[in-house]
C-alpha positions in Angstrom: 110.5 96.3 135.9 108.1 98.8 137.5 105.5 100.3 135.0 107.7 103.9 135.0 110.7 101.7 133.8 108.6 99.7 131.2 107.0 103.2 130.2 110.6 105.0 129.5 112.2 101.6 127.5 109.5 101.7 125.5 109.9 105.5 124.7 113.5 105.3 123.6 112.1 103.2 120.5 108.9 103.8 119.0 106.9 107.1 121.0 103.6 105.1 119.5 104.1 102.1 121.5 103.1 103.1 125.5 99.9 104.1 124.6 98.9 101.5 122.1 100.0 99.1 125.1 97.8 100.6 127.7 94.6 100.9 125.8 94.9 104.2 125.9 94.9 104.6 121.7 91.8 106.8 120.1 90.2 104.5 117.1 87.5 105.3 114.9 85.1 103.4 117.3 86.7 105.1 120.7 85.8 109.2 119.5 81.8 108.9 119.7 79.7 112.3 118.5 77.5 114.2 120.7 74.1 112.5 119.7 75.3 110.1 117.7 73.0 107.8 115.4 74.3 104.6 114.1 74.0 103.1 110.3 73.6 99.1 108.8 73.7 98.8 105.5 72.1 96.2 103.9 74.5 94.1 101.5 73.3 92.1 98.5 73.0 88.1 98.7 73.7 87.9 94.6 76.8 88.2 93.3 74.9 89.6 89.7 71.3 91.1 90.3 69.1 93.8 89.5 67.4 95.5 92.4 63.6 95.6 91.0 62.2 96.6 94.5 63.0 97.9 98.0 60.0 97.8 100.5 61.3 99.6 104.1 58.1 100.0 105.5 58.8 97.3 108.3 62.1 98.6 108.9 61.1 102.1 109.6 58.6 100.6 111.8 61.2 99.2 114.0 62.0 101.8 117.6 64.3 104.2 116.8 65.2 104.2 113.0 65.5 107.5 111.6 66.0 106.8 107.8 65.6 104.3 105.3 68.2 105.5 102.3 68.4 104.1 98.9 69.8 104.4 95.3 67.1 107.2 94.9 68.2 109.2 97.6 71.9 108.9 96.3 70.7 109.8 93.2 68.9 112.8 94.8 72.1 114.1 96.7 73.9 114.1 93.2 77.1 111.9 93.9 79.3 110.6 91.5 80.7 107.4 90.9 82.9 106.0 94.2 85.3 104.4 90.8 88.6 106.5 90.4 91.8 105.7 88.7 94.7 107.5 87.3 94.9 107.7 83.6 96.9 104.4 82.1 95.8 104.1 78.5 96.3 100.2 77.2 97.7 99.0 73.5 97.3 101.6 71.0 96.4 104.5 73.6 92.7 102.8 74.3 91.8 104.0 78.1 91.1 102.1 80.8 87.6 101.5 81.2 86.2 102.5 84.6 82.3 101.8 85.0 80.3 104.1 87.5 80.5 102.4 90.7 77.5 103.5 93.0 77.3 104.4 96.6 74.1 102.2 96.8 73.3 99.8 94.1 70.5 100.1 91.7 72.5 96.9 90.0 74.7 94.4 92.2 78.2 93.3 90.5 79.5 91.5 93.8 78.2 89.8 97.0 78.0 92.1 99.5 77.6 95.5 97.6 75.3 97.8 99.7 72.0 98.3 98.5 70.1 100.6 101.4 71.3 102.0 104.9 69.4 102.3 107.9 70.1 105.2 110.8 68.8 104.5 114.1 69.1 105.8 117.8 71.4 102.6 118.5 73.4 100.3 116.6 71.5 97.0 117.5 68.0 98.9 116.3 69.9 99.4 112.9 70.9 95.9 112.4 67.5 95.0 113.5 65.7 96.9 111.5 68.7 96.7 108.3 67.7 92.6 108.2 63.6 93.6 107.8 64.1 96.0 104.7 62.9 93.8 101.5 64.8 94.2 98.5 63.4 91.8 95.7 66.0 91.2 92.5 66.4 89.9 89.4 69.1 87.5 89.2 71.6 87.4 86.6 74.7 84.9 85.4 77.6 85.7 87.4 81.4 85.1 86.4 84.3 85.0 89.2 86.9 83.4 87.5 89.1 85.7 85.4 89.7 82.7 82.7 86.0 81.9 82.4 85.7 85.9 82.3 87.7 85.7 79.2 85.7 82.9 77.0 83.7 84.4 74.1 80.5 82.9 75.9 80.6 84.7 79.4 78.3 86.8 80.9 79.1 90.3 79.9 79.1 93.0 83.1 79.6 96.2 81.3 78.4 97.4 78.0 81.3 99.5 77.4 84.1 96.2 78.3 83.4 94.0 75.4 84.8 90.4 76.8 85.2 91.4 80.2 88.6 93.4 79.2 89.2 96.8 81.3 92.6 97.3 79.9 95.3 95.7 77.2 98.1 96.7 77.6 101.9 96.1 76.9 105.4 97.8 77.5 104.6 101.0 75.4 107.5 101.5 73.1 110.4 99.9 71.5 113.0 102.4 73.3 110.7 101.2 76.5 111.9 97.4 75.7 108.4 96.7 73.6 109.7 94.8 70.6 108.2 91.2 70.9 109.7 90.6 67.6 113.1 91.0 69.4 112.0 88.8 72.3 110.7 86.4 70.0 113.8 85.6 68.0 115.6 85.2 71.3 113.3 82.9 72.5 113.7 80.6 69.7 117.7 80.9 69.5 118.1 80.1 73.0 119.4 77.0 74.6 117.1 76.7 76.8 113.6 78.2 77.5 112.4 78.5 81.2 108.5 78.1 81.3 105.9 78.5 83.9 102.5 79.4 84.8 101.4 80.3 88.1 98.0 81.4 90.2 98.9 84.1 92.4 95.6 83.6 93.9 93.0 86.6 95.8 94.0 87.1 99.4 91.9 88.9 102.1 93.8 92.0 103.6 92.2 90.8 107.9 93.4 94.4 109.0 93.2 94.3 112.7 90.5 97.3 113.3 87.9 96.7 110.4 86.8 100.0 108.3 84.7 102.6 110.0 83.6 105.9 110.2 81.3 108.5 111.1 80.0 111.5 109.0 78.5 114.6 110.3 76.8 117.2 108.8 77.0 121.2 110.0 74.0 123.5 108.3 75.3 126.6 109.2 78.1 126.3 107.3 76.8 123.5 104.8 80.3 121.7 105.7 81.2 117.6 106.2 83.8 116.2 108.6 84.4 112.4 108.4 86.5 110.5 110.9 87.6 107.4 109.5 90.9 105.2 109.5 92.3 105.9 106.3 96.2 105.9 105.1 96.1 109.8 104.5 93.4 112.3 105.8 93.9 114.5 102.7 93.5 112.1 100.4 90.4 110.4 101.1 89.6 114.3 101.9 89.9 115.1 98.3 88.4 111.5 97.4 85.2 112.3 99.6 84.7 115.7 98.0 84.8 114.4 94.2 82.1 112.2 95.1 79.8 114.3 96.6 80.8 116.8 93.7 81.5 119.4 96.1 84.3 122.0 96.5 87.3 120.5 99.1 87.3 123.0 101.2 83.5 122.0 102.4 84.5 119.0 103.8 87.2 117.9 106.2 88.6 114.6 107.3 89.9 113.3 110.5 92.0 110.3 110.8 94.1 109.0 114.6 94.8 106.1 115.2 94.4 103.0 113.0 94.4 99.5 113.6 96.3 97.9 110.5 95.4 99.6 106.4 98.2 97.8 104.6 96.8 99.8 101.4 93.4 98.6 102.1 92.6 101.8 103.4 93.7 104.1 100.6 90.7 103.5 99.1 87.8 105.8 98.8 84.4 103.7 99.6 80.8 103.9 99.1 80.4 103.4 102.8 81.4 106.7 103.5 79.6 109.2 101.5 76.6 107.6 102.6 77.0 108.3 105.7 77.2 112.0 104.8 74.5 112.1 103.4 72.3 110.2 105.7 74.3 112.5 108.2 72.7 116.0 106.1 69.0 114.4 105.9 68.9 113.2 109.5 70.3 116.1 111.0 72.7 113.6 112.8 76.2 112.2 113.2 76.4 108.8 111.7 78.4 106.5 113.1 78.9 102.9 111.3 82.0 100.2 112.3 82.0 97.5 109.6 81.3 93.6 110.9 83.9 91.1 110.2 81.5 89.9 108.0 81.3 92.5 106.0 85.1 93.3 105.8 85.0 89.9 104.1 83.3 91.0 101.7 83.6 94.4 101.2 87.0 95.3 102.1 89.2 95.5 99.1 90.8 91.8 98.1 94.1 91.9 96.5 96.2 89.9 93.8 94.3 87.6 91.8 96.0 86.9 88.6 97.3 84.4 86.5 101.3 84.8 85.6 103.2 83.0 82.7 106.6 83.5 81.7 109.5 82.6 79.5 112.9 83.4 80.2 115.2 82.2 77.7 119.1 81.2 78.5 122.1 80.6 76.1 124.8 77.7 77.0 126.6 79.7 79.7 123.5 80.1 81.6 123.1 84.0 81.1 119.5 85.1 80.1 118.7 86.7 76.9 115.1 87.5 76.8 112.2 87.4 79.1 108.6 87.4 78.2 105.7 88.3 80.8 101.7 87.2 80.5 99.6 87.8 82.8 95.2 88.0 83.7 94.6 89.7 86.2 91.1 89.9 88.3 90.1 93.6 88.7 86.6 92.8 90.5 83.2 94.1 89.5 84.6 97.6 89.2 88.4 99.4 89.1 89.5 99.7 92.3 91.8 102.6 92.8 95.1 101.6 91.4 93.7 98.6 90.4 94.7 98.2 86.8 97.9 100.5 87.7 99.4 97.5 90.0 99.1 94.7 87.5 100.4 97.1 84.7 103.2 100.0 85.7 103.8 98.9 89.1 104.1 95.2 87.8 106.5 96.3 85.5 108.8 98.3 86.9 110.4 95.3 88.6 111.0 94.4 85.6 113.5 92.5 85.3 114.5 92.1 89.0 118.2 91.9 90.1 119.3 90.5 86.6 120.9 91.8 83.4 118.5 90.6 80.8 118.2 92.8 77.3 115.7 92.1 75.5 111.7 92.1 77.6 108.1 92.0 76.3 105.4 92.1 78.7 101.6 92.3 78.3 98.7 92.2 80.8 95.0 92.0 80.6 92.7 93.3 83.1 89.5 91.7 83.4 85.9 92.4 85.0 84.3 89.6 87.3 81.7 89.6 89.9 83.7 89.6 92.8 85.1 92.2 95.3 87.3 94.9 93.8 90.9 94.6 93.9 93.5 97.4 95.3 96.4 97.9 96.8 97.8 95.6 99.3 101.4 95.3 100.8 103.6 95.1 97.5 101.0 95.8 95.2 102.3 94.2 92.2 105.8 94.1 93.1 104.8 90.4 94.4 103.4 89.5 91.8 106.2 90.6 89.3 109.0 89.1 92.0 107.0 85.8 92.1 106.7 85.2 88.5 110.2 85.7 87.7 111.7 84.0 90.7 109.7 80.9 89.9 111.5 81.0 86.1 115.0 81.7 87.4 114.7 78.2 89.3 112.8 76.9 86.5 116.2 78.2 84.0 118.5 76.1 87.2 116.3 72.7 87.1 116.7 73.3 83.4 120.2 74.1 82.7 121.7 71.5 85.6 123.3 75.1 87.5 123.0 75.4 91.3 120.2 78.1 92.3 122.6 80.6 93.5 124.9 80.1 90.9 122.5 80.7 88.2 121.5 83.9 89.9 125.4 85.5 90.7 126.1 85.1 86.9 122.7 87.4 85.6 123.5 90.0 88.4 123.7 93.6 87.5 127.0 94.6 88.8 127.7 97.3 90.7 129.7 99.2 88.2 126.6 99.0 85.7 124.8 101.2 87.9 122.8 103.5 87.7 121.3 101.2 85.2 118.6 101.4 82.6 116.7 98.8 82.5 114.6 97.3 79.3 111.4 99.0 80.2 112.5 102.0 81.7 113.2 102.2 85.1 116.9 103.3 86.0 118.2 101.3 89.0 119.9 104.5 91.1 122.0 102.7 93.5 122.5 99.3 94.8 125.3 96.3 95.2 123.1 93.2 94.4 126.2 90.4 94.1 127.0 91.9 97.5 123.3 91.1 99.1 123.1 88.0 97.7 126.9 86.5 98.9 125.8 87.9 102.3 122.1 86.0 102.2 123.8 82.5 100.9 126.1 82.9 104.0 124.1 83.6 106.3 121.6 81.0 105.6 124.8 78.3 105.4 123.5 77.0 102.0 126.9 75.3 102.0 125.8 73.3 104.4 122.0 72.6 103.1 122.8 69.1 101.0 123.5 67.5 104.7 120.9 68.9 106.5 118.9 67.7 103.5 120.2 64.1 104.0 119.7 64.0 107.6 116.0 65.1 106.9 115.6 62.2 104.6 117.3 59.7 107.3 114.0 60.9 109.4 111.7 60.5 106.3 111.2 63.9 106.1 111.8 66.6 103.2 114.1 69.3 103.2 114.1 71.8 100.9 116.0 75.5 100.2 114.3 78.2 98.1 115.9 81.6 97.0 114.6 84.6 95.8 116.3 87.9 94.8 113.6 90.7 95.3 113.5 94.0 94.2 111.0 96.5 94.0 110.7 100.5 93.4 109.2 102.2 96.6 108.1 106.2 96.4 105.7 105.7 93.6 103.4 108.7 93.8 106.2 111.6 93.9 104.2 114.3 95.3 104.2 115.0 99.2 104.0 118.2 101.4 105.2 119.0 105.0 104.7 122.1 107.1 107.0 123.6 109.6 104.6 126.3 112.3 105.3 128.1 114.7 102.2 128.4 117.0 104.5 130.9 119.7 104.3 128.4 122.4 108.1 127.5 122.5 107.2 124.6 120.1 107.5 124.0 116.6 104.8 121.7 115.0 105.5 119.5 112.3 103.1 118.9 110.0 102.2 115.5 107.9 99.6 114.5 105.5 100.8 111.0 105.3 99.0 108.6 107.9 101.0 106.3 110.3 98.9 103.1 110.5 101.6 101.7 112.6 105.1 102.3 111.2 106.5 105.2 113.4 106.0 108.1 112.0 106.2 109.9 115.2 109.0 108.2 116.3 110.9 109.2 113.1 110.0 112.1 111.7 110.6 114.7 114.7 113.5 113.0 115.0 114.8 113.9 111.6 113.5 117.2 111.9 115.3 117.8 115.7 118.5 117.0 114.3 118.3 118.9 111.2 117.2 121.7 113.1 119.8 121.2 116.1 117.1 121.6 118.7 115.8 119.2 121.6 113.4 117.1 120.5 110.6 117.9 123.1 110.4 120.8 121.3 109.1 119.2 118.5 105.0 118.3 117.9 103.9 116.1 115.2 100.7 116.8 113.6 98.9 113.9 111.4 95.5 113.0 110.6 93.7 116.1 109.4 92.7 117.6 106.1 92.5 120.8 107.2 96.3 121.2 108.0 96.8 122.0 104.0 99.4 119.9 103.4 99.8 117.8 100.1 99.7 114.1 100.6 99.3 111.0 98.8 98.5 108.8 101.0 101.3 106.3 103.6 101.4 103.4 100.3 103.6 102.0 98.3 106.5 102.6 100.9 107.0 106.3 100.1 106.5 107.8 103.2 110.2 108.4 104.6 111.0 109.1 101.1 108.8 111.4 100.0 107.7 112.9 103.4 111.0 112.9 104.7 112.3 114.9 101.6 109.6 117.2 101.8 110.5 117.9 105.3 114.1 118.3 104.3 113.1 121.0 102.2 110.6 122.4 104.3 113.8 122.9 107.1 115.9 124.9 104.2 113.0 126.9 103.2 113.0 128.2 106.9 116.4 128.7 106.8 116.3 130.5 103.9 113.5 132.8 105.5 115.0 133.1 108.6 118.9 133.9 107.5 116.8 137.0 106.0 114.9 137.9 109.2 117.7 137.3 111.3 120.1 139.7 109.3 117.6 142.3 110.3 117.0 141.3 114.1 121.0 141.7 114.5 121.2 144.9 112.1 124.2 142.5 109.7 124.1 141.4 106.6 122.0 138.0 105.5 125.4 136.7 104.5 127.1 137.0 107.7 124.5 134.9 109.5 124.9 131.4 110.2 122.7 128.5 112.0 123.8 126.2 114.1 122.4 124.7 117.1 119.1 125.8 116.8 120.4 129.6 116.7 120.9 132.2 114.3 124.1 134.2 115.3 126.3 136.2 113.1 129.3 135.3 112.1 132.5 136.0 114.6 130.3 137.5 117.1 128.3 136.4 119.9 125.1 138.1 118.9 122.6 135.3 118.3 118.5 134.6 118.2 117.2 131.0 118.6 115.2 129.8 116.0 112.2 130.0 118.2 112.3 133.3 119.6 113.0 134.6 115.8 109.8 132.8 114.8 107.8 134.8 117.4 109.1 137.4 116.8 108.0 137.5 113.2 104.9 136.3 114.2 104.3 139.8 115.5 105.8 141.7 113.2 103.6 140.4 110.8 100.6 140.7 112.8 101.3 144.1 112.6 101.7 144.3 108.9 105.5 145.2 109.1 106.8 141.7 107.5 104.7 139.8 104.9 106.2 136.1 106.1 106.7 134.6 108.8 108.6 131.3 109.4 105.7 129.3 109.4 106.6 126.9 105.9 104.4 124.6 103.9 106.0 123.4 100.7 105.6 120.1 98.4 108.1 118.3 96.8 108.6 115.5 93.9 111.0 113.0 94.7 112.0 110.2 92.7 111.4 106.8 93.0 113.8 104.2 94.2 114.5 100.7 94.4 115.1 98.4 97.8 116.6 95.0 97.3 117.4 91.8 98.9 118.1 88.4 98.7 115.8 86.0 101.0 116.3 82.3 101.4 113.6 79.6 103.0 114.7 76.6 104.1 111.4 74.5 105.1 110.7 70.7 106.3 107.9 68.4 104.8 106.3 65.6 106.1 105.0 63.4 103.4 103.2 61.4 105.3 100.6 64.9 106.5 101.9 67.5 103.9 102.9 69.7 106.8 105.2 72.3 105.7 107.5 73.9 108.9 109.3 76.8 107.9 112.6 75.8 109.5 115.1 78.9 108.4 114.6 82.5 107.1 117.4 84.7 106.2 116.6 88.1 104.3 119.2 90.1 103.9 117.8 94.0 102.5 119.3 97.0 101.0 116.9 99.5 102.4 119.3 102.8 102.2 120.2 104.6 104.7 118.5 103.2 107.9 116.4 105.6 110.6 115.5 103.4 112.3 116.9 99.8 112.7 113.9 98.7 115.4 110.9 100.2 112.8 112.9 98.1 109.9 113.3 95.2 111.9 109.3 95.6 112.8 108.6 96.5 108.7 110.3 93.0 107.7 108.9 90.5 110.3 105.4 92.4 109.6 105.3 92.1 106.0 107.3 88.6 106.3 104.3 87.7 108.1 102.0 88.5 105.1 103.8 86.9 102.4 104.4 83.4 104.5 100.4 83.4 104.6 99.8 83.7 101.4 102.8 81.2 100.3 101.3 78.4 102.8 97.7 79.0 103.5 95.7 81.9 102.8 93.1 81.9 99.9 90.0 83.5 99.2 87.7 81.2 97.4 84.0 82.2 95.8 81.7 79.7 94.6 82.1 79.0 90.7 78.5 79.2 90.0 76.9 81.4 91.9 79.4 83.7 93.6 79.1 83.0 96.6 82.3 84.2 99.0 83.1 81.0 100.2 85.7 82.3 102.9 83.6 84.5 104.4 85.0 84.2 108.1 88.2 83.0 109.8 86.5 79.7 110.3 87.5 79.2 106.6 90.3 82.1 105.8 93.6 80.7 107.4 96.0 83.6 108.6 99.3 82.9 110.1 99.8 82.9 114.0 102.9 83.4 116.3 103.7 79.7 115.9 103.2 79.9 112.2 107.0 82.6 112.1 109.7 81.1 111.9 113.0 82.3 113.3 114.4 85.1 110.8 118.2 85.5 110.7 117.7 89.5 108.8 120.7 91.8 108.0 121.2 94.6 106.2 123.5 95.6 102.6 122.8 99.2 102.3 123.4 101.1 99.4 122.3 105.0 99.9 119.6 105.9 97.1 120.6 108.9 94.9 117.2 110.1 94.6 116.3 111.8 98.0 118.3 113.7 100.3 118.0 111.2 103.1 119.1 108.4 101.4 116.5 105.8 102.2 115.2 103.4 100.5 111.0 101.7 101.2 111.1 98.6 103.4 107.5 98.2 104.3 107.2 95.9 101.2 110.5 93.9 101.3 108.8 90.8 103.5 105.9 90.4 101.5 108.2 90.3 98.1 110.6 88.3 98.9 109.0 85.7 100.7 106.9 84.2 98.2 108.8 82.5 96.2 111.8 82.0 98.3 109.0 79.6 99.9 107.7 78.3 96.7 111.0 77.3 95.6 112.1 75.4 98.7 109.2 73.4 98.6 110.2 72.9 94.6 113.1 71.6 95.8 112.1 69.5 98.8 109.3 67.8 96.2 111.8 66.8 93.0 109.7 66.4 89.7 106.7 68.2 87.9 104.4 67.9 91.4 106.7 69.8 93.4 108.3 72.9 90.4 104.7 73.1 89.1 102.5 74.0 91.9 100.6 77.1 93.0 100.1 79.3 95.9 99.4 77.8 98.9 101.6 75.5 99.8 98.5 73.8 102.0 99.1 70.7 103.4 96.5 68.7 100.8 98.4 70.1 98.2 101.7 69.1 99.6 100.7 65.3 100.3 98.8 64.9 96.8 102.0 66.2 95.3 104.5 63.5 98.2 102.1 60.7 97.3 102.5 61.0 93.6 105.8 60.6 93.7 105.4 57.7 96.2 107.8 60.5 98.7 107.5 59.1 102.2 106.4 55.4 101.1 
């Protein structure tokens, strides 16, 4: 295949892709400013200290460096805290505490917090000159652990948190499903009680391009711009601007390309207002691209929380109440969303696939000194999935019924939806016995006792874990499009949500060429800039085709509507008489017509010349409901006792994802976020030192991630059920992978290790684990 071939097969599935192959992509690091300086910041050795001193004299010294900034000069430029989170008040309306989180630290809460940045002609002059600036502190106790967080004798990091505690809270209301009295009785009538308590343990997000940006500074107009990888140019626009406690309009950001965000880069930072304001005081673009290093320990961590459960079940196996714990690790400060992911988001999985009545959940989010938490591919729904997963099993191994058995009698059926669930959420569409019949199929679990048996014959152990996942995708309602004519014989489609590698160009002009009934090449798609004045809130939470796509639904009928107006006049008819088809306006019966694009240009005139007051050009924001992607995924894995390998052997998921775009992008989405949530399962932890807070896996040399070899093959089909709640009739997938995985892997290797050792252990599945938990059951001997 000649490279014109390759170039036009790759076209006909994602536009994104030629590009991206050829190097020819435009990252943060590949779009340098005319006279461009460079920044280092210098990060803090202690996880808990107080800066008493900062002595830059030999760093300024150094050729080159331009500036020395510090606390003060922060101070000076009058920003506010980098800390922002929605309102989500805890048990008896008490708010959410959210410390001030600095852009440089006069106090250091985690390793690695930035304490002074250095400008210079040339980035190896910065880091030069970064590692000779002298901070002297005063050390102080640190705490990592969440439980130790908790004990009445703990250090205490915020005055206004007494014991550590951000946020209690609990389903709100009895008509909500909070009546733990309720739960409690059933508990204690029930024939059996499922119980378990599980780590979900801090993972790294490793995104492929670490954070960067670079922050300039115009006088004349006493305006920013920032170009950074972020997951919405608007909304680190408007998170940029409340920091600096400036107007919005004053400053603009610019966001292409981006290697890998994952939610990691929905958050605002303290990197990046002080580059803007090192940018105003040295009269200079400032350019900074984070180290691995420093991703380590900067970059937003995610998960971290201890879960416990109790699912109680009456003799026939169907479950009656369900009781959630869990602790959950915010980091030294509230990391947007933070508290809202182990709290609403958590809970609005709540209670999965299954019928059960009666629910009481409560959560506690805790302060440590350790990275912040935030979003991170699922973003609670893991979490939530995980934990009760893990207890379904648990209710099997008690109760003596098969896995999938268990499962198909707590289904919600069909005809029960739309169903309200027992905190809230009302389930819109779906056909979950139907998803999971397909899964247990295609992953022949009829056939998994012999394989099972001619594993043992080898002396190895097979085992088969299931896990019914679902989730609620579109969780921030609000999102804008824009429809413009610019007169060129295009029409530009506007976006404020980010692609960071999902397709959005592929999709969206796609869904807007067929709506319209015009070619596609017609079609431009705009993305990456504040200052188109769209709303947006950010690519997260998989919300984008939903709420975007909605939004760009309604942004088509709104020109319509516009144009069935200016068309009636253009043909001297009436507005009813016209009709669009095909990209045309024509009146009905006639052959008289205008194409869409020659009426827009036409108004574009006539309203340069004051004669109209609208043109077609369209901006409009819409709220969209959420809704709720399902599927059943099934791991069938190999042990060997004798090393506590683990080989993923089988992986069937089998999604409800609405109606499908795409099928390539939700083919990419699964394997993707599969990807994810087998690392975690089986290897990846992020580990600080108990005493003094020290990031233990500060590099890849001692984070393990997942490589090619690491996938196994995936046997994925779809049981679509169109959502109610958007006109497209999709459904998120980004997040399905990552969900589903965990504890489909979890419970297989439950069931390849019989007894406490193998039901009662924690994320990862690492191979010392695995053969501590073989060798104590004398497996493999």
């Amino acid at each position: 295949m000649d490279d014109t071939t390759a170039t036009a097969a790759i076209a006909r599935y994602r536009v994104e892709d030629a590009p991206l192959l050829r190097g020819a992509g435009r990252f943060v690091a590949d779009a340098p400013a005319d006279n461009q300086a460079h920044a280092a910041f210098v990060r803090a050795p202690h996880a808990h200290a107080r800066v008493t001193a900062i002595d830059s004299a030999a760093a300024l010294a150094v050729p080159g460096v331009l500036a020395v900034l510090t606390a003060a000069d922060m101070a000076k430029a009058g920003l506010a805290s980098v800390a922002w989170h929605p309102p989500t008040p805890g048990r008896d309306g008490a708010p959410l505490v959210v410390p001030h989180r600095p852009v440089l630290a006069g106090t250091v809460m985690h390793t690695g917090e930035p304490v002074a940045l250095v400008v210079a002609e040339t980035a190896l002059a910065a880091q030069d000159a970064a590692e000779l600036v002298e901070v002297s502190y005063e050390e102080r106790t640190p705490v990592v652990d969440v439980q130790r967080a908790v004990l009445p004798d703990a250090p205490q990091l915020w005055p206004e948190a007494p014991g550590n505690l951000a946020l209690d809270w609990h389903v709100p209301s009895p008509a909500d499903g909070g009546d733990p009295a309720a739960v409690d009785a059933a508990i204690a009538e029930a024939a059996h009680v499922a119980r378990v308590c599980h780590v979900n343990q801090r993972i790294m997000v490793a995104s492929m391009e670490p954070r960067g940006a670079t922050g300039s500074y115009d006088p004349a107009t006493d305006t920013w711009l920032l170009r950074a990888c972020s997951q919405s140019a608007i909304a680190l626009r408007d998170h940029v601007a409340r920091i600096m406690a400036v107007d919005k309009e004053r400053v603009r950001v610019i966001t292409e390309d981006v290697g890998g965000a994952f939610g990691m880069k929905s958050s605002p930072y303290p990197e990046y207002p002080a580059l803007l304001v090192a940018a105003r005081l040295t009269g200079r673009p400032v350019h900074w691209m984070s180290t691995r290093s420093e991703a380590f320990l900067t970059d937003a961590h995610a998960r971290d929380s201890i879960l416990e459960g109790e699912l109680a079940v009456d003799r026939r196996g169907r479950f009656t109440a369900l009781r959630l714990r869990t602790l959950t690790n915010l980091g030294a400060y509230v990391g947007q969303f933070g508290a809202r992911l182990a709290t609403i988001n958590f809970s609005r999985c709540v209670p999965g696939m299954y019928a059960i009545p009666r629910i009481d959940i409560a959560v506690r989010c805790c302060f440590t000194n350790t990275t912040p938490t935030a979003p991170y591919r699922g973003a609670g729904r893991p979490e939530a999935n995980y934990l009760i997963e893990r207890l379904v099993d648990e209710a099997a191994r008690l109760t003596g019924i098969a896995p999938d058995e268990i499962r198909r009698r707590n289904l919600i059926k069909p005809e029960a939806i739309p169903y309200r669930t027992a905190v809230g959420a009302v389930y819109d569409s779906g056909n979950f016995p139907a998803v999971l019949e397909k899964a247990v199929v295609l992953a022949d679990l009829a056939g998994a006792k012999a394989r099972k048996r001619e594993a043992k014959k080898r002396g190895k152990l097979r085992g088969v874990g299931i896990s019914c996942m679902l989730e609620h995708a579109g969780g921030v309602p609000t999102e804008g499009a824009g429809l413009l004519f610019p007169g060129d014989g295009t029409i530009v489609l506007a976006l404020g949500a980010q692609a960071t590698g999902q397709g959005h160009a592929t999709v969206f002009p796609r869904v807007l060429a067929e709506r319209l009934g015009v070619p596609l090449d017609l079609v431009r798609f705009a993305e990456g800039d504040s200052a188109n004045g769209v709303v947006s809130n950010a690519s997260v939470a998989s919300r984008t085709t939903t709420t975007a796509g909605a939004a760009l639904v309604r942004a088509v009928e709104v020109v319509l509507e516009k144009g069935k107006k200016l068309a009636a006049d253009a043909l001297e008819t009436a507005e009813a008489d016209i009709v669009y088809a095909d990209g045309a306006f024509s009146v009905t019966g006639t052959d008289r017509r205008i194409t869409l694009l020659a009426l827009a240009e036409a108004a574009k005139e006539r309203k340069t010349k004051g004669e109209i007051e609208a043109d077609l050009d369209t901006k409009v924001a819409t709220d969209t409901p959420q809704n709720f992607p399902n599927g059943c995924h099934i791991a069938e894995i190999e042990i060997d006792p004798e090393t506590g390998g683990i080989e993923i052997l089988r992986y069937t998921a089998v999604d409800d994802c609405g109606v499908v775009l795409d099928h390539t992008l939700v083919e990419g989405q699964l394997h993707g976020a599969l990807a994810q949530g087998l690392g975690q399962a089986v290897m990846e932890r992020a580990v600080y030192d108990i005493d003094t807070g020290q990031l233990v896996t500060g590099s890849f040399q001692d984070y393990a991630m997942p490589r090619a070899h690491d996938m196994p093959p995936v046997a994925a089909a779809e049981e679509n059920t169109p959502a109610t709640t958007n006109p497209l009739g999709v459904k998120g997938v980004g997040e399905a992978g990552t969900t589903g995985s965990l504890a489909a892997v979890m419970n297989a290797v439950a069931d390849a290790i019989p007894g406490p050792a193998g039901y009662t252990m924690d994320m990862p599945a690492s191979p010392e684990k695995v053969w501590a938990a073989c060798r104590s059951l004398g497996a493999g001997t």
